[in-house]
Steps between C-alpha positions, in 0.01 A plus 500: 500500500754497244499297120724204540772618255566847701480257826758247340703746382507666887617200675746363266862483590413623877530249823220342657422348827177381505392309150151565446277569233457949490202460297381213247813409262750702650693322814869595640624179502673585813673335771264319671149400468307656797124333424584175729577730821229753374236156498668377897408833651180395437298840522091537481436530136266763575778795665218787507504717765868342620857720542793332370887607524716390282897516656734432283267539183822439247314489181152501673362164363315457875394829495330482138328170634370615821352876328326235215334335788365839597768576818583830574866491418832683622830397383827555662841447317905647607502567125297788341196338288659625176844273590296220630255391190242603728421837335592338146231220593282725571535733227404164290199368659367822606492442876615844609246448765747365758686664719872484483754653802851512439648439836688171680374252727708632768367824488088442498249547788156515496540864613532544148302264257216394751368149579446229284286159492757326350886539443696284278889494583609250173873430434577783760634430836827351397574793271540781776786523753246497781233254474349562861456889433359397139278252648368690776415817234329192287283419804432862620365567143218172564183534692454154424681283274835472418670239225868444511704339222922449507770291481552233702814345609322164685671255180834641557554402854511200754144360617562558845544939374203530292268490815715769654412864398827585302597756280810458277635858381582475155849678403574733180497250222749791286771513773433138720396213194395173467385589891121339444323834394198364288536633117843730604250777567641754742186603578427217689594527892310241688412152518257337744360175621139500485466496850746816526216665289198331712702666811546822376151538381359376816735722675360823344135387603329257236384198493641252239189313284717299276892436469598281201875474362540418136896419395635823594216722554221521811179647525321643771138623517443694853218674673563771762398344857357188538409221231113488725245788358456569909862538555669815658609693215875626518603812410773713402487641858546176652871424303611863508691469847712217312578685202557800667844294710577414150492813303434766746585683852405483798387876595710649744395568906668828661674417805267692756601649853797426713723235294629308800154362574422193301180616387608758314602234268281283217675204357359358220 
């Protein structure tokens, strides 16, 4: 762990996400203050023994928390750890413990990083071009639990749409303005209803716990299979036909034999 005047004089002048305290008397004073979502995901105090994967770690306030509580950690970010704060952060508190991959939501599997017990997805899904895929690598990296916060679009439209799953694509805020893209940020793609979200998730083979929607943001806490301990579990087996009509194809069979009799053809 670093003295506070090296620490201070580190994260001056640089751009910060997450405002949180690095280490007693030195805080980024960033964006946003991440301690009231960090207290609503409302994890055992006690993480021993528990995996956790952070997506979208930005500058890796959740992951710090969830290590201090004793989790085995892994952090994933599309910027390097060294561009993110993440590394800097790091560097500071002496965390270098956690494991940080360099990679994009689109392109995980659990080929790759494993299994985890829990997977936090925080101010993600609305940031990628293809919230489905994104979600559905989310949910193939959980063995368990998966917690889901984003955007929400429920304030912005008629009562009768905000029961409807909707998603409202969010145009270029440089070249299409004053369009409704939350803080002109052209990384943002995506808005939802909540029960867009609920859908989705329930789609890819969780159960949703809890839903709540707070002004413009939702939160969903999900288990994979059923909410009863003697439910069927679901598994990544069980959803792959459906992704595999939305990202995949369907493996070719030969035409065999004479090709004027009918069964020499499959239609799919």
């Amino acid at each position: 762990m670093l003295d506070n005047e090296l620490a201070l004089k580190l994260i001056q002048g640089k751009y910060w996400h997450h405002d949180f305290e690095i280490i007693p008397g030195v805080r980024t004073h960033g964006a946003y203050d991440p301690t009231g979502l960090w207290n609503e995901l409302q994890l055992p105090l006690d993480m021993s023994g528990l995996s956790l994967a952070d997506v979208g770690a930005s500058n890796g306030y959740f992951s710090f928390e969830a290590y201090k509580r004793g989790a085995r950690v892994v952090a994933f970010d599309f910027r390097h750890k060294d561009n993110s704060g993440f590394g800097l952060a790091q560097y500071i508190n002496g965390l270098s413990e956690i494991e940080h991959h360099h990679i994009n939501v689109l392109d995980m599997t659990p080929d790759q990083f494993g299994q985890f017990d829990i997977v936090l997805a925080l101010g993600l899904f609305y940031h990628v071009s293809d919230p489905y895929m994104a979600l559905a690598n989310c949910a193939a990296l959980s063995q368990d639990r998966l917690l889901i916060e984003s955007y929400c679009i429920d304030r912005q439209l008629p009562g009768r749409l905000t029961s409807e799953p909707v998603m409202r694509f969010l145009p270029d805020p440089e070249r299409f303005p004053m369009q409704g893209q939350p803080n002109a940020d052209r990384s943002n793609f995506w808005g939802f209803t909540a029960i867009c979200l609920k859908r989705m998730v329930e789609d890819i083979g969780f159960a949703v716990q809890n839903s709540d929607v707070r002004e413009d943001r939702v939160f969903i806490d999900a288990r994979r299979g059923g909410l009863e301990a003697d439910a069927p579990r679901v598994t990544l087996n069980d959803t792959e036909t459906r992704l595999s009509i939305a990202y995949g194809s369907v493996p070719p069979v030969p035409v065999e034999g004479n090709p004027d009799d009918p069964k020499a053809w499959t239609i799919f």
